[in-house]
Every structure is written in structure tokens, then in C-alpha cells.
N, C-alpha and C positions, 0 to 999 in steps of 0.2 A: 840613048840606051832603051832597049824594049823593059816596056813596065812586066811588070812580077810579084808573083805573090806565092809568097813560101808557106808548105803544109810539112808540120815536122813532127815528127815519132819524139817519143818519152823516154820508154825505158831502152835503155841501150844505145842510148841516141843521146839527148838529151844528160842521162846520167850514162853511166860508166857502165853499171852493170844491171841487167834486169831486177826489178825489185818485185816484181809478182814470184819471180823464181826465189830471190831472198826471204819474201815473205813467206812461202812455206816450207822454205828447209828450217826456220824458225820458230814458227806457229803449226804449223799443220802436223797430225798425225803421220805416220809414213801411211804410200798407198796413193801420195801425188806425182809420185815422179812418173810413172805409166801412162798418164792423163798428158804431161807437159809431152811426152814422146808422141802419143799419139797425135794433139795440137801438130807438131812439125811434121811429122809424116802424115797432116791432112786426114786422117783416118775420121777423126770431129772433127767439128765446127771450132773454131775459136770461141765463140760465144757459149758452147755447150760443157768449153775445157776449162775457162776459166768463172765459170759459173759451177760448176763439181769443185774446185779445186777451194774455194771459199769458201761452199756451204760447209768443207769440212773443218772450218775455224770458229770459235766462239763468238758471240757479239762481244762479251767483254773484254774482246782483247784488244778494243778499237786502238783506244789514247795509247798503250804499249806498242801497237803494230806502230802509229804515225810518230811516235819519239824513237821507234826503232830506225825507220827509213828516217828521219831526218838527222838522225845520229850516223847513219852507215854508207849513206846517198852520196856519191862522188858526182859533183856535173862535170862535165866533159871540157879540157882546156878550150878558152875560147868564147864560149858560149854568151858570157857576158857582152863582149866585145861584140860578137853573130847580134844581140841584139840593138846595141848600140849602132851596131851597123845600118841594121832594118830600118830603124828609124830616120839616120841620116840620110837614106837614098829615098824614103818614103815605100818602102816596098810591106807590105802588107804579111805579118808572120801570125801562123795557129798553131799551135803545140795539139796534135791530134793523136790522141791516145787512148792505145787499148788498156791504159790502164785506168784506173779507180778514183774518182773526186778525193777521197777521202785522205788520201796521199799523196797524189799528185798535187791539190791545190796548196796545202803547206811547202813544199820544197819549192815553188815556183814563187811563191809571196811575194811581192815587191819585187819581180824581175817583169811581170805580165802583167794585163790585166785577166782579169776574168773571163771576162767575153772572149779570149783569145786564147783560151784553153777548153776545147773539146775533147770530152772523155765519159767513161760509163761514171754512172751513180751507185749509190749505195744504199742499203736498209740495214740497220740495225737492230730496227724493234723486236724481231726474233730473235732464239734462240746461237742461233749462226748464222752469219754474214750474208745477206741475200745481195746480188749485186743486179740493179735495175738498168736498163737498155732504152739509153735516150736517142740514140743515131743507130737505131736498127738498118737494114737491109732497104734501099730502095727496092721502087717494082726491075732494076735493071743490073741486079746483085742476087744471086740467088747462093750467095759462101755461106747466109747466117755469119756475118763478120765478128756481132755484138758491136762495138761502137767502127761502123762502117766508114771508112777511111774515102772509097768512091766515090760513095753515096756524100759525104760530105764534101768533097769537090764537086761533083754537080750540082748541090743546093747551091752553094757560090758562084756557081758560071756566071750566072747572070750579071751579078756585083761585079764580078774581073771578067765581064767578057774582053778577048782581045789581050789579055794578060798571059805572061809564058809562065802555065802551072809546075813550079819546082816540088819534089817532093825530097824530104830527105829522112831516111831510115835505116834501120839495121839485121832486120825480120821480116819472116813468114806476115806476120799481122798488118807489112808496106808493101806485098808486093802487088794485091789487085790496084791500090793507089800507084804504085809505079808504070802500071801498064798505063792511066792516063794522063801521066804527066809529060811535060815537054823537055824538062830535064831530070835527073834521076843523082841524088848521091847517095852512094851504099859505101856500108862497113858489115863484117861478119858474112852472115846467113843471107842475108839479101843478094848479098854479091854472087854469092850460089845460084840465088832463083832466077838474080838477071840475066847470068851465062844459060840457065837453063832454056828462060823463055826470051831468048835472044833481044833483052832490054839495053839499051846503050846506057850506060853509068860512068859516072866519075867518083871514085873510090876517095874517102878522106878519115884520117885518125883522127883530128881534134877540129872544132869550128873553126880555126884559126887558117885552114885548107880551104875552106867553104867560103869564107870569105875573100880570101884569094882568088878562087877561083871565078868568083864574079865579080869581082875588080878586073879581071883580066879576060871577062869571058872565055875561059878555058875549061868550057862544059859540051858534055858529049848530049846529044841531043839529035 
């Protein structure tokens, strides 16, 4: 079996439903949604939309925001089992996300380690949520990703050289990571950009698909 190491999205992926988007139809003033549109229709950066879309949150609403998303957070059937899996075959998994330490690392507690959650950081010392950029843009990424999904599979080439880079996502924020992966699973929006930027994908609702599929190698690639 060719070795492998999986790179996998958060929200939308991972959970059910996007929680950057839950967080501010909750916390945010109105005046975000025109920002999340913009984000998908590329018009900004990722990094530039969801950096507006928090500064327009309070710092005090941290511990309210993380007991909201861990009150409201669906993970995706399977998922447990996706990692249970990884382990078994020894395949190397990263939960690579545009989303935020501050909430993503409580919903993942005790399913991951740490090191194997890559995602943006947070400040809270001011007034509103300032959100800090640990995996900016390599010199060979010029999107401004904010936490860059490429850029993060070329730091690892090295560690998996020779390894068939899987990515599995659900968004706009996976598809420069889809363009260099060796296999591709989409759900939602993603499966948009694949037909668009003619990406080969194998389509799955729950990890339980995912898993199947490479138990049976029956991936497009």
C-alpha cells in the first residue's frame, strides 16, 4: 500500500457546519455577512475577511464564544473511527485550519494531539479579537491565505517525501491545498472549485466514506 499522509479541513469538514460563520451570526454585530460573501467570491483575501469579521467581536466574549461552539459543534459521522483508522494503517493525519486555536483546540481535546492541529492564533489582550497568523503565505503562495494550507504541505514535503499527499475539505479556504494534493475529497463548495479548476475529487458525506475509500483504494487521483 503507498504510504500517505492526510491534511484535513475543520470546519465543515471535520464539524458539520462552519463555526466561523456560527460565530458571527451569534456574536457579531450585523455588517458580516458582506465580508463572508466577499471571502467566496475571492474579491479579499481570506486572511483579510476573517481578520475584519473578529475584530468586530468583543474580547470578552472569548469563554461564551468556546462553550458556544462546544455546545453547538456537530463532528461529522465517522470521524472518530477516520481517526482510529489513521492510526491503525500508520498514516500521518493534520487537522489544517482556517479556523482559530481558541475553538478549535477545545472541540478536538482528546481526539488529537496538539502538534497535529494546525491553525491561526488568537489575541485577546485588546479590546476585540485580534486573530494572529502563524502559517502565513510561503514565497510560492501569493492568496494571503492566513493560515496557508500549501504553504503547509510544502514545509512537510520533506518529512513525507515520497508520500501520496491526501487532502480532504469542504471550501474555498482547500482549494489552493487541493491543487497539490495527489488525492482530493470534497463535499459542498469545494466540489464547485474542483469541477471549476478541473481537480479530480472523490466526493464523501460522512468519514465513514473516507475510510472506505482507502480501504479499497477507490480514489480519484
Amino acid at each position: 500500500m503507498t504510504r500517505k499522509v492526510i491534511f484535513c479541513d475543520f470546519d465543515g469538514t471535520v464539524t458539520e457546519k462552519d463555526n466561523i460563520v456560527a460565530i458571527m451570526e451569534e456574536f457579531a454585530p450585523d455588517g458580516w455577512q458582506p465580508i463572508v460573501n466577499d471571502i467566496l467570491n475571492e474579491n479579499i483575501s481570506i486572511r483579510e475577511g476573517v481578520g475584519k469579521m473578529f475584530s468586530r467581536i468583543s474580547s470578552d466574549k472569548k469563554e461564551e464564544i468556546i462553550e458556544f461552539v462546544l455546545t453547538r459543534s456537530k463532528i461529522r459521522d465517522g470521524f472518530q473511527e477516520f481517526i482510529d483508522f489513521t492510526k491503525q494503517e500508520n498514516i500521518p493525519l493534520y487537522i489544517v485550519s482556517g479556523g482559530i486555536d481558541f475553538f478549535v483546540h477545545p472541540v478536538l481535546k482528546n481526539k488529537l494531539n496538539p502538534d497535529q492541529i494546525i491553525c491561526n492564533h488568537s489575541d485577546f489582550s485588546g479590546e476585540q479579537i485580534k486573530i494572529t497568523w502563524q502559517n502565513k503565505c510561503d514565497a510560492f503562495c501569493h492568496n494571503d491565505c492566513g493560515c496557508c494550507k500549501p504553504s503547509v504541505i510544502r514545509k512537510l514535503e520533506n518529512k513525507y517525501s515520497g508520500y501520496q499527499k491526501i487532502v480532504i475539505g469542504d471550501s474555498i479556504t482547500d482549494l489552493q491545498a487541493s491543487k497539490l494534493a495527489d488525492v482530493v475529497f470534497a463535499r459542498d463548495y469545494l466540489i464547485e472549485k474542483c469541477v471549476e479548476n478541473k481537480i479530480p475529487y472523490t466526493p464523501f458525506e460522512t468519514f465513514f466514506d473516507v475510510i472506505h475509500a482507502l480501504e479499497k483504494e477507490e480514489v480519484k487521483s
